[in-house]
N, C-alpha and C positions, 0 to 999 in steps of 0.2 A: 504493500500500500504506500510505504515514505517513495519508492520507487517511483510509483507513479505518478504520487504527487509533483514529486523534484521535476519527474518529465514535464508534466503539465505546466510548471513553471516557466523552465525553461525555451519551451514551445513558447507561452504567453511573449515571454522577454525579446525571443527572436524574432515574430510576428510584430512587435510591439517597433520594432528598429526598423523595420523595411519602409523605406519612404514609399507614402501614398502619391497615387497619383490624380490629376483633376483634371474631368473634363468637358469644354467647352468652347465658344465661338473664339477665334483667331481673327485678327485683321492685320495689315500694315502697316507702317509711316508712308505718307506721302513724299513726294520728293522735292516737293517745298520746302521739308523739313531740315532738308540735308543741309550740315553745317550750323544748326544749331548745336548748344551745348544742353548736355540730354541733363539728368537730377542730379546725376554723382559726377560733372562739371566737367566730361570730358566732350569732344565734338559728336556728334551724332552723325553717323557712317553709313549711308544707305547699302553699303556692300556690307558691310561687320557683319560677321553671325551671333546679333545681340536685340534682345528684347525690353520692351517696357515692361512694367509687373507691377500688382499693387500687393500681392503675398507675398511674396520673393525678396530679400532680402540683395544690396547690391554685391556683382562678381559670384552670384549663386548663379552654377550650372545645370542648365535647362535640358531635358531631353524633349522635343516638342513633334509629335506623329501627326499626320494628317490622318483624321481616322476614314477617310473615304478611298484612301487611294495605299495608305501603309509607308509611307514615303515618309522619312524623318530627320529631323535637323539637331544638330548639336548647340546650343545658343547660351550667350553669358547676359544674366540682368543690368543695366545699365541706368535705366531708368524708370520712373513711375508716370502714370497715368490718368487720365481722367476717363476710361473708355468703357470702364463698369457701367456706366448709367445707358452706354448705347447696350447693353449686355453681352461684353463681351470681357474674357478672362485676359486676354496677354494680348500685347501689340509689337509684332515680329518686324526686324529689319524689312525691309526690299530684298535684300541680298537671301536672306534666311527666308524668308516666305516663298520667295521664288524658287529654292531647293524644293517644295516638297508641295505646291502648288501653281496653276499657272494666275499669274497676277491680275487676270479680266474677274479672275473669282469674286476676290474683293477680302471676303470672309468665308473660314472654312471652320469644319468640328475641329478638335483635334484633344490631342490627351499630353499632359504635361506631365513628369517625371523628374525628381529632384534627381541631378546626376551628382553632386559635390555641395 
């Protein structure tokens, strides 16, 4: 019985570490935007593979899937956003949206993944 309880613990503990993932609408920056300075005051890089985020934490590494297509991007948070109230989770580079969608989309589903 301590046997299995211990397992049952440690199960909990492992389960308990696994980053969740979320998921939800995707959009772009425009490229009007390019050459502004993004929140954490560096310039905003229409090619960077970096995203805005208002859960994410800056220099947090993003795994970011297109869930229509399976197509997915490796992205660093850079900045934050106002784009919750349009409903939608993250606002992906040019550069990095373009990896794993084609950009007439606009907005796509997608699933987000804390990689670091």
């Amino acid at each position: 019985m301590k046997i299995l309880t211990f397992s049952f613990i440690i199960l909990l503990l492992v389960a308990g570490s696994a980053s969740a993932s979320e998921i939800g609408k995707a959009s772009f920056y425009t490229v009007k935007s390019s050459g502004l300075v993004t929140a954490n005051g560096e310039r905003y890089n229409e090619d960077a593979f970096t995203c805005a985020s208002i859960s994410h934490k800056f220099n947090t590494i993003l795994k970011i899937t297109n869930i229509g297509n399976g197509k997915a991007v490796i992205v660093r948070v850079n900045d934050t956003g106002g784009f919750k109230k349009y409903g939608r989770i993250i606002d992906l580079s040019k550069g990095a949206f373009s990896q794993i969608a084609n950009l007439k989309q606009g907005i796509i589903t997608v699933k987000i993944e804390v990689i670091k």
